[in-house]
Structure formats: C-alpha cells, structure tokens
N, CA and C atoms as an extended XYZ file, in Angstrom:
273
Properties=species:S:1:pos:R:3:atomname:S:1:resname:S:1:resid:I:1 pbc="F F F"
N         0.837       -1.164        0.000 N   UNK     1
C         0.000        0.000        0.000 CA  UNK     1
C         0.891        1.240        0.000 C   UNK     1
N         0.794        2.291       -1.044 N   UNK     2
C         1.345        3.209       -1.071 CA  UNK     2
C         1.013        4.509       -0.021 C   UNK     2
N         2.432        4.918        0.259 N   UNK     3
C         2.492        5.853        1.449 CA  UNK     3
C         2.262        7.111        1.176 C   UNK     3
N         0.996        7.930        1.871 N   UNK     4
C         0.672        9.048        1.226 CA  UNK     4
C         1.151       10.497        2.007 C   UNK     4
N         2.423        9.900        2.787 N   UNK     5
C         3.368       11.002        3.898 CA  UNK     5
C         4.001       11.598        2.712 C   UNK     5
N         4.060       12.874        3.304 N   UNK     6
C         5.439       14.148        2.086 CA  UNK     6
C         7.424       13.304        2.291 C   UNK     6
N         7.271       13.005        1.416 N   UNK     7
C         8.713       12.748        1.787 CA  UNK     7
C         9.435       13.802        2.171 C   UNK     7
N        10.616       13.240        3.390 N   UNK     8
C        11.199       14.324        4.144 CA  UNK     8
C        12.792       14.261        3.588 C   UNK     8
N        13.850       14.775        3.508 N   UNK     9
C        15.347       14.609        2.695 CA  UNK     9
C        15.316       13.860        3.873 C   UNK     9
N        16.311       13.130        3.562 N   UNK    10
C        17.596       12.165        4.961 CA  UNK    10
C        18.154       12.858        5.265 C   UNK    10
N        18.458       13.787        4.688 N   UNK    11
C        19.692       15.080        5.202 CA  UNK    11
C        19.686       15.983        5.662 C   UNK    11
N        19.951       15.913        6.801 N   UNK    12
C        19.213       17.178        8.157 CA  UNK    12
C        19.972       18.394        7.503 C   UNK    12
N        19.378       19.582        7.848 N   UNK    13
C        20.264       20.931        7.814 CA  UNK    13
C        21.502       20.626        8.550 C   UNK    13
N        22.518       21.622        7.692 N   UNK    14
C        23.636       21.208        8.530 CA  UNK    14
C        24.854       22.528        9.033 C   UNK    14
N        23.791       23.135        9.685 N   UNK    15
C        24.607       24.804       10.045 CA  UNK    15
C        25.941       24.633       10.180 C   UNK    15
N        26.745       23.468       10.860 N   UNK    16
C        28.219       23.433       11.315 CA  UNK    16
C        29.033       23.188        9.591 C   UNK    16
N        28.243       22.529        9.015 N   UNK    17
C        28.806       22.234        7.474 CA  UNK    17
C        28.989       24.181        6.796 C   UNK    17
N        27.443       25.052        6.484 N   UNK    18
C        27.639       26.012        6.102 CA  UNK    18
C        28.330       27.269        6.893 C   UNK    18
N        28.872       26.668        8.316 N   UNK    19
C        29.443       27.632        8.890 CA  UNK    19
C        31.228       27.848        8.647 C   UNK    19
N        31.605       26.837        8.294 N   UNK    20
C        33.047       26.003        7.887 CA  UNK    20
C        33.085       26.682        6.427 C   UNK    20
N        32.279       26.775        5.900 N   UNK    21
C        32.250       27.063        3.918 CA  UNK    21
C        32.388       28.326        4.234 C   UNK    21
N        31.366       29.486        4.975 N   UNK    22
C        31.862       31.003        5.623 CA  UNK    22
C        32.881       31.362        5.824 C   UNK    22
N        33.423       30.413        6.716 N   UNK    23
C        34.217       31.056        8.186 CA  UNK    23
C        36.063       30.829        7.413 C   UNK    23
N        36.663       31.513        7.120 N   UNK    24
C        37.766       31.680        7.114 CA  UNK    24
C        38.233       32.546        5.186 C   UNK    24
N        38.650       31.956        4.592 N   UNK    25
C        38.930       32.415        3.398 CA  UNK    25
C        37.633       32.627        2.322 C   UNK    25
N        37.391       33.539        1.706 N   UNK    26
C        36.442       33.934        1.062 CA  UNK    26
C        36.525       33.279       -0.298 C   UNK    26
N        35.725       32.580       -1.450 N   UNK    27
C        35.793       31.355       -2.360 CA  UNK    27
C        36.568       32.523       -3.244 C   UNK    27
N        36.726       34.288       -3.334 N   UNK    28
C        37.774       34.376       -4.400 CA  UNK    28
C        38.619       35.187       -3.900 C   UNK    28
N        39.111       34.739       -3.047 N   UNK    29
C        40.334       35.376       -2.379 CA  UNK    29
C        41.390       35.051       -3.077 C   UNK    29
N        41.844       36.053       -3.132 N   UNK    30
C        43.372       35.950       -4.320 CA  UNK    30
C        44.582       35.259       -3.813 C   UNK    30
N        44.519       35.099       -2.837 N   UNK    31
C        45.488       34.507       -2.036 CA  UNK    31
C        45.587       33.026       -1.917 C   UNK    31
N        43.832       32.796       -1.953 N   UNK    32
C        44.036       31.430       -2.030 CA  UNK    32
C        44.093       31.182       -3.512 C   UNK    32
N        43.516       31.680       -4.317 N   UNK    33
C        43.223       31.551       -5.746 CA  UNK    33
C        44.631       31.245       -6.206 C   UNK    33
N        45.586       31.645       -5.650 N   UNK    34
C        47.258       31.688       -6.288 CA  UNK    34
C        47.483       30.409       -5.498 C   UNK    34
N        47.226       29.905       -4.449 N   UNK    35
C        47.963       28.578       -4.332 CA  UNK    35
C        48.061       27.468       -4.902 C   UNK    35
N        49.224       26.700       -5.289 N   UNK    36
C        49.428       25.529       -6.084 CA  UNK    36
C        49.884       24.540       -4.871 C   UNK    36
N        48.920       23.334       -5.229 N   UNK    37
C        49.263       21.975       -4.336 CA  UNK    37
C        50.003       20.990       -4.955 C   UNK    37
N        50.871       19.906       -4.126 N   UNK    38
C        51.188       19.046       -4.801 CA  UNK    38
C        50.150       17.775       -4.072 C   UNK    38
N        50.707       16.879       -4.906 N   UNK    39
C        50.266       15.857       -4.592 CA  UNK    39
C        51.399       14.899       -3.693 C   UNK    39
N        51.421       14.121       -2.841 N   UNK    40
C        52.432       13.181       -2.307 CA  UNK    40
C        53.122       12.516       -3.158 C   UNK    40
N        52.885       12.090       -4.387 N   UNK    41
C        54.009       11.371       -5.249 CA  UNK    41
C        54.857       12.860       -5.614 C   UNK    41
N        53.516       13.883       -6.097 N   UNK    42
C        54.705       14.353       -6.535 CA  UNK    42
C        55.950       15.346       -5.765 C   UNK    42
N        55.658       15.792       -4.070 N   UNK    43
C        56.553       16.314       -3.339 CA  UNK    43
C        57.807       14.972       -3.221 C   UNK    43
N        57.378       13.682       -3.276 N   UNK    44
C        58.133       12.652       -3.380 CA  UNK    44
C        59.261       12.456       -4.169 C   UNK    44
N        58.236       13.109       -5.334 N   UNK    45
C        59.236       13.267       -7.064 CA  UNK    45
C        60.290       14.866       -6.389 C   UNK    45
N        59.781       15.637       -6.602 N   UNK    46
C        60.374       16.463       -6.295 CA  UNK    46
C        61.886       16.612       -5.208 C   UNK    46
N        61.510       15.771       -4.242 N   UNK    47
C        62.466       16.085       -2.619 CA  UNK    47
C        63.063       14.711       -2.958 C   UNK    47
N        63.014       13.878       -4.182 N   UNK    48
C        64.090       12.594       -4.727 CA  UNK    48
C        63.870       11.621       -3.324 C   UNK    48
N        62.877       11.482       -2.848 N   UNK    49
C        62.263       10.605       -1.865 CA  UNK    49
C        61.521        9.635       -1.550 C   UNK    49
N        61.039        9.043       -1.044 N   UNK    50
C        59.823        7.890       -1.165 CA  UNK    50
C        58.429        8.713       -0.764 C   UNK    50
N        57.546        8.138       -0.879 N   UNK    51
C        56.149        8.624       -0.727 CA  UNK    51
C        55.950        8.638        0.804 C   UNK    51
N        56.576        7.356        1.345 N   UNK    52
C        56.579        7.061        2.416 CA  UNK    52
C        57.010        8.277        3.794 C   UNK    52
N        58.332        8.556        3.442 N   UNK    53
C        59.206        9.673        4.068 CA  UNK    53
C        58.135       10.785        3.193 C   UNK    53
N        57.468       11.672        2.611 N   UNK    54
C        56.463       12.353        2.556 CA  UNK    54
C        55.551       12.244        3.447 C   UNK    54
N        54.860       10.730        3.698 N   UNK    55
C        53.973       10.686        4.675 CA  UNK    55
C        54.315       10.743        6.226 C   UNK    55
N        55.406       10.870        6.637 N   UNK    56
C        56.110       10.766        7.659 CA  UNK    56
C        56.396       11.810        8.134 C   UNK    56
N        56.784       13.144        7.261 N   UNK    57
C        56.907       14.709        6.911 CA  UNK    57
C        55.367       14.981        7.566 C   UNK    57
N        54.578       14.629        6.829 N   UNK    58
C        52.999       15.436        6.748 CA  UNK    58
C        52.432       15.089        8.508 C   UNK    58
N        52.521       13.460        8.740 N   UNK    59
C        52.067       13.169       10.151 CA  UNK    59
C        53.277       13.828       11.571 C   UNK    59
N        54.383       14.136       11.302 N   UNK    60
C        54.660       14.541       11.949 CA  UNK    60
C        54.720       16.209       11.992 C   UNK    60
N        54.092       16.706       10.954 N   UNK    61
C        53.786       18.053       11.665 CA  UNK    61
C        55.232       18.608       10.881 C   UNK    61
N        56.382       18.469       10.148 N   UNK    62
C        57.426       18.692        9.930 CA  UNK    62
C        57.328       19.780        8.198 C   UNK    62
N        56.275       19.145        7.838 N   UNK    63
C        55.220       19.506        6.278 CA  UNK    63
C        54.069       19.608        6.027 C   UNK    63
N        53.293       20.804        6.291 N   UNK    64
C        52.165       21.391        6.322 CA  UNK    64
C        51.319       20.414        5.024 C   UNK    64
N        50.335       20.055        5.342 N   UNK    65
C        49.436       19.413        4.194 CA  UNK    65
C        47.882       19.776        4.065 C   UNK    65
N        47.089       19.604        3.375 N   UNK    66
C        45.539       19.539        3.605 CA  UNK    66
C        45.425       18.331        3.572 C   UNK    66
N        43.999       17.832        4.366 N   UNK    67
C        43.070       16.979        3.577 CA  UNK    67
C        42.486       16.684        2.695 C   UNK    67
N        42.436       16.157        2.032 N   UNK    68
C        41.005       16.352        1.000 CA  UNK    68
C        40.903       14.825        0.727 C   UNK    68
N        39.229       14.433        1.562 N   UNK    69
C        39.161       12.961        1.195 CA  UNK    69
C        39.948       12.139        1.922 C   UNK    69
N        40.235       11.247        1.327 N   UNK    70
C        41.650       10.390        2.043 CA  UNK    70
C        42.551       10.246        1.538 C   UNK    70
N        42.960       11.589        0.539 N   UNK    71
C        44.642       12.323        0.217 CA  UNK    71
C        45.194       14.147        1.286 C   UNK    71
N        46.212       13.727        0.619 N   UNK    72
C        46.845       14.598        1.130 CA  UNK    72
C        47.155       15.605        0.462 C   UNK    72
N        47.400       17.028        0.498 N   UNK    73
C        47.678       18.075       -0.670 CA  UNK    73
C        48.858       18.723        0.300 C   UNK    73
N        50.188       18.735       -0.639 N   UNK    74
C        50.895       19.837        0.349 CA  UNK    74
C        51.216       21.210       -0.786 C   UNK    74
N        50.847       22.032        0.362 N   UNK    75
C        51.079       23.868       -0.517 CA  UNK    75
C        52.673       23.477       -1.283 C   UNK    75
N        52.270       24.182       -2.609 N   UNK    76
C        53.987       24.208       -3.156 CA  UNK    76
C        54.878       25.129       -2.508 C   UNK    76
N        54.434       25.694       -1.724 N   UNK    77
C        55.410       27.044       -0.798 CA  UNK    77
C        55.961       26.016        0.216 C   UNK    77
N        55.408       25.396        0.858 N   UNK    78
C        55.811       24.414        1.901 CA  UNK    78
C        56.875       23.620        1.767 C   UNK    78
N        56.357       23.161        0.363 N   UNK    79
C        57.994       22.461        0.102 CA  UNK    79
C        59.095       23.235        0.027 C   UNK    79
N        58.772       23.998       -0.805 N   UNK    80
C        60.252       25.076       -1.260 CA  UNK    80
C        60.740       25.736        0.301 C   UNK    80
N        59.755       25.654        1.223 N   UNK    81
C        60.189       26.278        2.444 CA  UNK    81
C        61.181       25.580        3.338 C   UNK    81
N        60.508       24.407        3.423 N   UNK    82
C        60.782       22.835        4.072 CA  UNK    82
C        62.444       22.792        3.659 C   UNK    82
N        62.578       22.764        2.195 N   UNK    83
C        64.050       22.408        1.378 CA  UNK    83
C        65.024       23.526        1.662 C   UNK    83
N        64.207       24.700        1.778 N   UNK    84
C        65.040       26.153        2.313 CA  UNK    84
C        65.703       25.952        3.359 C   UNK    84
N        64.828       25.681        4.410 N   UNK    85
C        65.560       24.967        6.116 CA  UNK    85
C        66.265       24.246        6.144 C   UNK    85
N        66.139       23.204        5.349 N   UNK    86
C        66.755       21.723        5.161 CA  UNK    86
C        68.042       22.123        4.747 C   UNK    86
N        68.552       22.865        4.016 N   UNK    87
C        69.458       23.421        3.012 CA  UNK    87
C        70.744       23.122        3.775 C   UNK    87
N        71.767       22.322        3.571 N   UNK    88
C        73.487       22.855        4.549 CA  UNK    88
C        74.396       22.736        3.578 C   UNK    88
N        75.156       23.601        3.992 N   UNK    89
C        76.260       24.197        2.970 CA  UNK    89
C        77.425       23.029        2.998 C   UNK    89
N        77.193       22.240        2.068 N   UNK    90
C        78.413       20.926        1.984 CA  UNK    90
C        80.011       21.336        1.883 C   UNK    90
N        80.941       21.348        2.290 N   UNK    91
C        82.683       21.207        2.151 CA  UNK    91
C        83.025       22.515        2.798 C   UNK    91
C-alpha cells in the first residue's frame, strides 16, 4: 500500500557544514586563488624521496598538508620552504 506522507530529505540541515564554507577564506580570495598543491608522489618526485618519508613529513607536523578525502595536498610554498631549512652548505 502506497504511502501518502510528504517525503522528508535524509539530510538534516547542517549549520556546522555552512558555517566552515563562511568562516575563514572567502571562495575568491586571491590569495588562495594563487595557491598551487602538490600531490604526495609528486613532493616525493620532487624532494628525490619515497612517498613514504612524505607521509612521515605530513604526520609529523614537519610539512604542512591539507586533507582532501583520504589524500593529502601539500602547498607548493611548503615544500620550497621545508628544502630552504633543510638546506646545509656541503665542504
């Protein structure tokens, strides 16, 4: 027998979701608009490293990363910053 209730969404309002999309950088902020990410293979490719020692960088807090999903994005400034520090003057 067909149900003659209004269907309701499954998906409650979600103020803490549209408060997060607000709250910090504005969607055309130029600042963010200029940032370039890498990906973990490729800071890997880059720093002549394993993916592994990337992931080791990012969890210890040593190499700034985002989330996104269940990857990782690190700012291309980060690296070049990271390699700046890292830098010692050989002989």
């Amino acid at each position: 027998m067909p149900d003659d209730k209004p269907r309701v969404s499954s998906t409650p309002d979600r103020p803490a979701a549209r408060a997060r999309h607000s709250a910090g950088a504005a969607p055309n902020d130029p600042a963010l608009a200029e940032m370039r990410f890498f990906t973990v293979a490729e800071v890997a490719e880059v720093m002549r490293v394993s993916r592994m020692t990337v992931y080791r960088l990012v969890h210890s807090g040593e190499l700034p990363a985002v989330r996104v999903g269940r990857s990782y994005r690190v700012p291309q400034r980060a690296v070049h910053e990271y390699l700046r520090a890292a830098f010692t003057d050989a002989g």
